[in-house]
C-alpha positions as CSV (number, residue, x, y, z in Angstrom):
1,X,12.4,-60.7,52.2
2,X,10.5,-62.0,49.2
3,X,7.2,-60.4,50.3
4,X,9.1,-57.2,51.0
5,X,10.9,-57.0,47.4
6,X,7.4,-58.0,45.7
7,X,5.6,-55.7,48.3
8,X,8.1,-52.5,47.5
9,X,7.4,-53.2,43.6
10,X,3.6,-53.6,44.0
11,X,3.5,-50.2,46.3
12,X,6.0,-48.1,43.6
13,X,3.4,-49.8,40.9
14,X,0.2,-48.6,42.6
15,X,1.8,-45.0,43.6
16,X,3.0,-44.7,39.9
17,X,-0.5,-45.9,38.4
18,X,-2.2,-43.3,40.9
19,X,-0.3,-40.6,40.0
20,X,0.1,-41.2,36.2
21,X,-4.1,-40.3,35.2
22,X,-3.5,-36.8,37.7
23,X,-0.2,-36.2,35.4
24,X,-2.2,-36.7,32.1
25,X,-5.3,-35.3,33.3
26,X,-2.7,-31.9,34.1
27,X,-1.3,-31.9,30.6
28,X,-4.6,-32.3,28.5
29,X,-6.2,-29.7,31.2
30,X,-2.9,-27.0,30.2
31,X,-3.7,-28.2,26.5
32,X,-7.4,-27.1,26.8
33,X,-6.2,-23.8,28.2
34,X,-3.9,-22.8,26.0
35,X,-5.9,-23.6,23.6
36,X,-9.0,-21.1,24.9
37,X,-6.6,-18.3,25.1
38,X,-5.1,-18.8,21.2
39,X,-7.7,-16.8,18.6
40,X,-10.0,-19.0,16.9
41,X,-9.3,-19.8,13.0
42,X,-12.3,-18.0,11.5
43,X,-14.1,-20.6,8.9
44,X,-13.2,-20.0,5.2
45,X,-15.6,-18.2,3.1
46,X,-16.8,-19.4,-0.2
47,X,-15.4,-16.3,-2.0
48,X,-17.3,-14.7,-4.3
49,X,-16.1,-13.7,-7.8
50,X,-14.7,-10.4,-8.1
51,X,-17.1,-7.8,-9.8
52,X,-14.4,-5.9,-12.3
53,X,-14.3,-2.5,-11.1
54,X,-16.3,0.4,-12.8
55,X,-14.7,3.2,-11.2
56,X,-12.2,3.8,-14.6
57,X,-16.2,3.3,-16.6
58,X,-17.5,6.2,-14.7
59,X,-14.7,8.6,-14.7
60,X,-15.0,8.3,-18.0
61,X,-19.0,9.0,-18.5
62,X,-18.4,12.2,-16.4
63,X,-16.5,13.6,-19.3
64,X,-19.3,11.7,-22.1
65,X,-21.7,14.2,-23.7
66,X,-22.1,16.9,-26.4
67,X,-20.7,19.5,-25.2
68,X,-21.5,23.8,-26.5
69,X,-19.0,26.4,-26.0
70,X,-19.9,30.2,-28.2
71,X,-17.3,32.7,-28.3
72,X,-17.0,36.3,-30.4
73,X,-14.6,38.6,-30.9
74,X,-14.8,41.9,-33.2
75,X,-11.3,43.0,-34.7
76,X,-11.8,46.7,-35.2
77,X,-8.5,46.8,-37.5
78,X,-10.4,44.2,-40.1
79,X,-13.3,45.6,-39.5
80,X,-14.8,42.2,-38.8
81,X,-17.0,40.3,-35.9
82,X,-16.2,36.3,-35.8
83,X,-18.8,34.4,-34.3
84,X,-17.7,30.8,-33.1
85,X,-19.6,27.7,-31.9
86,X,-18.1,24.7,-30.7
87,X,-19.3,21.3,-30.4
88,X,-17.6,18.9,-28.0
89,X,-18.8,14.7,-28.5
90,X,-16.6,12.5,-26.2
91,X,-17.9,9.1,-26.3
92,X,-15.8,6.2,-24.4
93,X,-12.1,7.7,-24.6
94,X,-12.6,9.7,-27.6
95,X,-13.7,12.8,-28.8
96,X,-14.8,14.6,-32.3
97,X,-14.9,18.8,-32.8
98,X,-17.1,20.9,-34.4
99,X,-16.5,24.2,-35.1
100,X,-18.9,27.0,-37.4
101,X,-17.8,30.2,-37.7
102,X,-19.2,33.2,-38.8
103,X,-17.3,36.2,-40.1
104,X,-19.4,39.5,-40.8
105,X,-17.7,42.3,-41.7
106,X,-18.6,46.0,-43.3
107,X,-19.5,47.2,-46.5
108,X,-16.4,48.8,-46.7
109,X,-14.4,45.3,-46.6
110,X,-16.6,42.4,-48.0
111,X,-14.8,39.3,-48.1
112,X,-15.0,38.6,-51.6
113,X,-16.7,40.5,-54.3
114,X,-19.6,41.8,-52.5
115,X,-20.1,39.0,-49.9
116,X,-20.3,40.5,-46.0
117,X,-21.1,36.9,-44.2
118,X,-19.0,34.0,-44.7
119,X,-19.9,30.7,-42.5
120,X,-17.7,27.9,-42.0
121,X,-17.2,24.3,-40.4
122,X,-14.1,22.7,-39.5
123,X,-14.4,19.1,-38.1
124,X,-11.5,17.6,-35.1
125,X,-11.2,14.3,-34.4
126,X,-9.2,13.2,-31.3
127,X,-5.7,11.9,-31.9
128,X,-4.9,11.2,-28.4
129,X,-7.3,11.0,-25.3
130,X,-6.3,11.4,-21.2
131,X,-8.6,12.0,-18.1
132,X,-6.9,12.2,-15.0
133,X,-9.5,12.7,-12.4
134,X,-11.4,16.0,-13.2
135,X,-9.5,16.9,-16.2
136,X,-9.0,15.8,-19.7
137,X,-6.1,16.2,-21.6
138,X,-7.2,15.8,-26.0
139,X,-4.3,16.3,-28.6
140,X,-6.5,17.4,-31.8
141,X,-5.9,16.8,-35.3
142,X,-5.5,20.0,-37.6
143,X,-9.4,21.3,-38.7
144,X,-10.7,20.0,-41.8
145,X,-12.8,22.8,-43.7
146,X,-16.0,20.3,-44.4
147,X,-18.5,22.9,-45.7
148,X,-19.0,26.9,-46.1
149,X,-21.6,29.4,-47.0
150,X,-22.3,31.1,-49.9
151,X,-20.8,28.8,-52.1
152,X,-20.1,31.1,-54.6
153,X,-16.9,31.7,-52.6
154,X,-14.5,29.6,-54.3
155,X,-12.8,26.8,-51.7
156,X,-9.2,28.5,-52.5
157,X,-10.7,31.9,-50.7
158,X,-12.3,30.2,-47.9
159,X,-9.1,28.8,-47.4
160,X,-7.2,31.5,-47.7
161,X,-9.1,32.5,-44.5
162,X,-6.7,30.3,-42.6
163,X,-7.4,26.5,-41.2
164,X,-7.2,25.6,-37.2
165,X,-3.7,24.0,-36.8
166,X,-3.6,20.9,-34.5
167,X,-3.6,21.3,-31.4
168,X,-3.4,20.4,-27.2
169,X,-6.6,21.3,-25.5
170,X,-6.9,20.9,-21.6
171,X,-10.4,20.7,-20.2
172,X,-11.4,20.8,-16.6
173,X,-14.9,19.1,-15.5
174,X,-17.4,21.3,-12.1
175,X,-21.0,20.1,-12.8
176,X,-22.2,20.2,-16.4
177,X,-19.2,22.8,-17.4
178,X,-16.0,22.1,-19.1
179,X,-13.5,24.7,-19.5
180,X,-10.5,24.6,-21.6
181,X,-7.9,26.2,-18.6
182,X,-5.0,26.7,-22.0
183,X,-7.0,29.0,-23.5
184,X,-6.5,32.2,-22.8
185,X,-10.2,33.2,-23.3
186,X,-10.8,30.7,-21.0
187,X,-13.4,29.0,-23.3
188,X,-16.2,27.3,-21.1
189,X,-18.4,24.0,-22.7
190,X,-21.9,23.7,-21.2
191,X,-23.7,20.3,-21.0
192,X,-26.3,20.1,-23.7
193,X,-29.1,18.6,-22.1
């Protein structure tokens, strides 16, 4: 009965040891295969720095430039033709104004003694600046009368002409044109080249 007990304990021992490496060889085997069918962690990249982003830089140089708008109108009742020319400079988020004017009228109604031609500049300078993708959006200060022709028009008559107020222009960029959509003219800037 001793050999029996020691023989039943040495056959469970061997059984159990046989089995035992097929048991562990099944869980590392279902360990493996799970682990085929999960997605592979991709290796980290060494990220580069971030460049800053220019887009903001050229939506801005689409508006930069000088830019040349004319315009005349004859006023039949004055007896007058206006000749204007505007220059447009926007330069990173701001923008100055030129305008020269030209008034020619008849010998019947001279501006001021016997003068017929009286020439003009007002200067603008941008008091507030917006793009917003093809359009610009530039609050102007009011004109500032910075030289006329003949002098011998005293600066209280040239003044007396009336000064451009200040004043919300709208712009609209296609190509190398600008036009101011608030006007009522429709007044169109070309790209000087």
């Amino acid at each position: 009965m001793k050999h029996t007990k020691y023989l039943l304990s040495v056959s469970f021992l061997l059984a159990t040891a046989l089995t035992v490496p097929a048991q562990i060889d099944s869980v590392i085997r279902a360990f493996v295969d799970h682990a085929a069918r999960q997605p592979q962690p991709q290796p980290r990249r060494q990220q580069q720095p971030r460049q800053q982003s220019n887009v903001q830089h050229q939506a801005k140089k689409q508006f930069d430039g000088t830019w040349l708008a004319t315009q005349s109108k004859t006023n039949p009742e004055n007896q007058q033709t206006i000749n204007r020319t505007f220059t447009l400079i926007i330069k990173d988020g701001k923008a100055t104004k030129t305008l020269d004017s030209t008034n020619t009228s008849t010998p019947e109604k001279p501006f001021y003694s016997s003068i017929y031609e009286l020439q003009r500049r007002w200067n603008y300078n941008s008091l507030d600046y917006t793009e917003q993708g093809t359009s610009i959006t530039i609050q102007w200060s009011p004109g500032q009368l910075s030289d006329w022709t003949p002098k011998t028009v005293p600066n209280p008559v040239v003044e007396g002409f009336g000064s451009p107020i200040a004043e919300t222009s709208v712009y609209k960029i296609k190509g190398d044109e600008l036009t101011r959509t608030n006007d009522p003219n429709g007044l169109v800037f070309h790209r000087a080249k």
